[in-house]
C-alpha positions as CSV (number, residue, x, y, z in Angstrom):
1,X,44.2,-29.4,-7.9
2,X,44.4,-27.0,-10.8
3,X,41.2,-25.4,-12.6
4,X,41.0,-23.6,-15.9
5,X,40.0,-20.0,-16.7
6,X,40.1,-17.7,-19.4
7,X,41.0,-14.3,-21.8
8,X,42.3,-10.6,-21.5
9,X,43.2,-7.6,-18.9
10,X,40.9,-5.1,-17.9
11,X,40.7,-2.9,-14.5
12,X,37.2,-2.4,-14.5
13,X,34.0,-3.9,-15.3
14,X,31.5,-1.8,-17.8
15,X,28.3,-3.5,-19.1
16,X,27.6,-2.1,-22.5
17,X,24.8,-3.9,-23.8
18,X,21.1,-2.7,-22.7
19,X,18.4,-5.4,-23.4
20,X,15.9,-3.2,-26.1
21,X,12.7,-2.1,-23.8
22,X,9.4,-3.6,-25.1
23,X,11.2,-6.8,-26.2
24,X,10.8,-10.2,-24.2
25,X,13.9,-10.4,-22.4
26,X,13.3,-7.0,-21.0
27,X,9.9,-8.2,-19.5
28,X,11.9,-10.9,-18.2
29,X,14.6,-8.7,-16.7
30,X,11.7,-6.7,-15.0
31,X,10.2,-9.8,-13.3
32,X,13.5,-10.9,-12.7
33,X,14.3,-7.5,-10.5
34,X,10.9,-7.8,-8.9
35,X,11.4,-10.8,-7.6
36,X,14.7,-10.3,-6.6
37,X,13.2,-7.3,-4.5
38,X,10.9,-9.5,-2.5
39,X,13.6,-10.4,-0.6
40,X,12.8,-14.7,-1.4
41,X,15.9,-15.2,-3.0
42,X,14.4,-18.8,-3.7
43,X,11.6,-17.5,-5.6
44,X,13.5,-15.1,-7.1
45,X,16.0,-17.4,-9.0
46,X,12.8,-19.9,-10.3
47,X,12.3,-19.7,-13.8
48,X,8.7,-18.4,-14.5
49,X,6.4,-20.9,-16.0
50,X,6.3,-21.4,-20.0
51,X,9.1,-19.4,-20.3
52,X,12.7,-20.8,-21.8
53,X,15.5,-21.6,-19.3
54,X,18.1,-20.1,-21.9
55,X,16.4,-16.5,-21.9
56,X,15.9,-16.6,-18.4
57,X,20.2,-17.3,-17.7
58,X,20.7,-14.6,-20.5
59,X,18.6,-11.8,-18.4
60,X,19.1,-13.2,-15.0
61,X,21.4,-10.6,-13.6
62,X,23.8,-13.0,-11.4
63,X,27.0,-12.3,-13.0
64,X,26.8,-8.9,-13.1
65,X,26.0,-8.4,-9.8
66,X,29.0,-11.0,-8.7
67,X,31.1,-8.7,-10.9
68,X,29.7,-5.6,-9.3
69,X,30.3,-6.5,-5.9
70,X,34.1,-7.8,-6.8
71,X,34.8,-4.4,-8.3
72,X,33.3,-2.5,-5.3
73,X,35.3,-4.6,-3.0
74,X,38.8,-4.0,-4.8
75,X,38.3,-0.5,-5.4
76,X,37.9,0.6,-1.8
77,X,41.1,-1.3,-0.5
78,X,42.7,-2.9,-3.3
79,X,42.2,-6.2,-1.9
80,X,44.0,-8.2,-4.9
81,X,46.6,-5.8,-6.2
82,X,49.1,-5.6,-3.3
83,X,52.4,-8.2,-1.9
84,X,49.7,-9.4,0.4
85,X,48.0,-12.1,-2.5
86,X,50.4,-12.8,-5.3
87,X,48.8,-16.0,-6.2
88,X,46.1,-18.1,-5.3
89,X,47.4,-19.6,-2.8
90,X,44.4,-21.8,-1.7
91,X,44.5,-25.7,-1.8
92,X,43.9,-25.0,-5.2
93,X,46.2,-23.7,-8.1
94,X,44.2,-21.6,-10.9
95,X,45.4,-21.0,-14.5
96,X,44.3,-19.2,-17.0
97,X,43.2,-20.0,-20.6
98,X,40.7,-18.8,-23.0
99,X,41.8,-20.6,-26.1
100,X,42.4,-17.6,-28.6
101,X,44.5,-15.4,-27.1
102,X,45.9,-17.3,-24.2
103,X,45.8,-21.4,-25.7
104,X,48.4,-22.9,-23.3
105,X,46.9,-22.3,-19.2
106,X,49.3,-19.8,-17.8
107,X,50.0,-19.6,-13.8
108,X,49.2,-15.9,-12.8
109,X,48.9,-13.5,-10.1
110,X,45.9,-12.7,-8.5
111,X,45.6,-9.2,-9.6
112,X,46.3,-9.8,-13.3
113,X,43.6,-13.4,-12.7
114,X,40.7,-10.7,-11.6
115,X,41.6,-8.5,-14.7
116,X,41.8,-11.4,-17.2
117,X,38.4,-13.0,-15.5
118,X,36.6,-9.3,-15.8
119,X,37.4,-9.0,-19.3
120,X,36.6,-12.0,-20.5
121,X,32.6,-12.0,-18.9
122,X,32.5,-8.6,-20.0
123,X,33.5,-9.9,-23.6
124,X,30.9,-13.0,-23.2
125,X,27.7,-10.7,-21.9
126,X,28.4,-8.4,-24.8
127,X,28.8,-11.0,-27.9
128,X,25.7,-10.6,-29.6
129,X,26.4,-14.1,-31.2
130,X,26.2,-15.6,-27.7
131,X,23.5,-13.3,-25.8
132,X,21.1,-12.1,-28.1
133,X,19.1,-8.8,-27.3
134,X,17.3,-8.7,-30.4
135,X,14.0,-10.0,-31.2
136,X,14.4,-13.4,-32.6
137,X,17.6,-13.8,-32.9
138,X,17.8,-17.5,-30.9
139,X,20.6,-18.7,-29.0
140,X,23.3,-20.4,-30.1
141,X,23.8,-24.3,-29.3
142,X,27.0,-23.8,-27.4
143,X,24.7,-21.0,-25.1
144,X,24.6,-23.0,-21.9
145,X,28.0,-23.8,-21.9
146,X,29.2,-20.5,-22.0
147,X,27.0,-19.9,-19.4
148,X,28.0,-22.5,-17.2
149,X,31.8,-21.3,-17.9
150,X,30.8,-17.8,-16.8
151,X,29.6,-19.3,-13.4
152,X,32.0,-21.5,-12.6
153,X,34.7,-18.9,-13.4
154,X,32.8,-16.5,-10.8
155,X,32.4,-18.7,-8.3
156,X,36.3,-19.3,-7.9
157,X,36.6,-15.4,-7.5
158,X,33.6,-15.8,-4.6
159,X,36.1,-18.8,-3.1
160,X,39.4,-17.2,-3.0
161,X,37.8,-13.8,-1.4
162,X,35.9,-15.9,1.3
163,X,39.1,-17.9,1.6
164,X,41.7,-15.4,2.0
165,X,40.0,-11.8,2.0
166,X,36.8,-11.9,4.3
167,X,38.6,-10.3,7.0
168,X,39.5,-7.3,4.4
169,X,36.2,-7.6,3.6
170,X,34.6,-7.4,6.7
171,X,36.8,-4.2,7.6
172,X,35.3,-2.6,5.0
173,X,31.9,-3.4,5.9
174,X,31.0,-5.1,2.9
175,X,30.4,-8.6,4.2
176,X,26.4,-8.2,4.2
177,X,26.4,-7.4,0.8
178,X,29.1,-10.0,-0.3
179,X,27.0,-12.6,1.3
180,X,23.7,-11.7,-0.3
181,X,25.8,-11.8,-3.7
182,X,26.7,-14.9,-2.8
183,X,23.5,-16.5,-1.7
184,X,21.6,-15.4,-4.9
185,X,24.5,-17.1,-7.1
186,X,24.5,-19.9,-5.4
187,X,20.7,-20.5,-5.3
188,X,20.5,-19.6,-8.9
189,X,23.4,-22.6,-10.2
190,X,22.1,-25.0,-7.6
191,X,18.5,-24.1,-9.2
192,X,19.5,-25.5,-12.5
193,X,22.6,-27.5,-12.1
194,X,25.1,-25.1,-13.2
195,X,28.0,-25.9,-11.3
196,X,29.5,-29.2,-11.1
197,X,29.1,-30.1,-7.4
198,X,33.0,-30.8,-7.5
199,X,33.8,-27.4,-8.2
200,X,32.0,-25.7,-5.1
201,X,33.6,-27.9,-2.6
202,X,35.9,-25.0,-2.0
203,X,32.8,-23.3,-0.5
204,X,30.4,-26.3,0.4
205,X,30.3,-25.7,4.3
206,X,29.4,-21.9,3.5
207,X,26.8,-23.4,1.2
208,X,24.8,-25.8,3.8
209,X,25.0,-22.9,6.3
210,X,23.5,-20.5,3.8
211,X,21.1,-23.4,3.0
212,X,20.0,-24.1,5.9
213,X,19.6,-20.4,7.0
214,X,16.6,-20.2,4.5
215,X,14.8,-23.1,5.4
């Protein structure tokens, strides 16, 4: 099976953009950490009531925090950039493509994968044409599907580190955090259908558990 990705190198990740204080989205964002806090990561993923499932993606901070934790994990023990993970070697093959500056899918390492993936959500959260900060500035149409791009692209990351790095991970005693990462991105697509059920199959035993765990 092979899956598309997309865009440029970069080693870190750097969010640029601050959501102006006073303005909707930044009440949002505040009831968005608040709920997160309470620990229901359920309730914390629900949009609020009367308020626009577009805003709430754009302030929700999911990919950020899946980013986050990526970067934390590679930059203790370089997980990615060694001989020990030169590709994806999965049951799935994963290209990369972002249509501009990459047209034709190319086959890649996994190091140079992560770097091209990191850039290109970076570039996405920080395109003022696509996320909006300022007051009334609406969305564009092509909004959610950039946004379910974003998420599916992350996910894959989540896959191949539970796939081939968790014991790395685990050494390193990051495994509590990498699974709450997880559990909030997961309950936030399955809230609102944004990842084709196909596409989490990698993970879907890893999904019921975590399920089932919060029943």
């Amino acid at each position: 099976m092979s899956f598309l990705f997309g865009s440029r190198s970069s080693k870190t990740f750097k969010p640029k953009k601050n959501i102006p204080e006073g303005s909707h989205q930044y009440e949002l964002l505040k009831h968005a950490e608040a709920t997160l806090g309470s620990g229901n990561l359920r309730a914390a993923v629900m949009l609020p009531e009367g308020e626009d499932l577009n805003e709430w993606i754009a302030v929700n901070r999911t990919p950020k925090s899946s980013v986050i934790i990526f970067t934390s994990i590679f930059r203790k023990k370089k997980i990615l950039y060694g001989s020990e993970c030169p590709e994806y070697n999965m049951r799935y093959e994963y290209h990369w493509a972002d249509g501009t500056n990459i047209k034709k899918p190319i086959k890649c390492s996994a190091p140079k994968y992560i770097d091209y993936l990191m850039t290109w959500v970076q570039d996405q959260l920080d395109d003022e044409t696509l996320f909006p900060s300022k007051i009334g500035v609406p969305f564009p149409k092509n909004f959610m599907s950039v946004a379910k791009t974003i998420l599916k692209r992350l996910f894959r990351v989540y896959a191949h580190i539970y796939h081939q790095h968790f014991d790395s991970v685990m050494q390193l005693q990051e495994e509590a955090h990498l699974n709450t990462s997880f559990k909030h991105f997961i309950f936030f697509v399955q809230e609102f259908n944004l990842i084709d059920r196909r596409e989490l199959a990698p993970l879907q035993d890893l999904i019921e558990k975590l399920g089932s765990k919060d029943r």
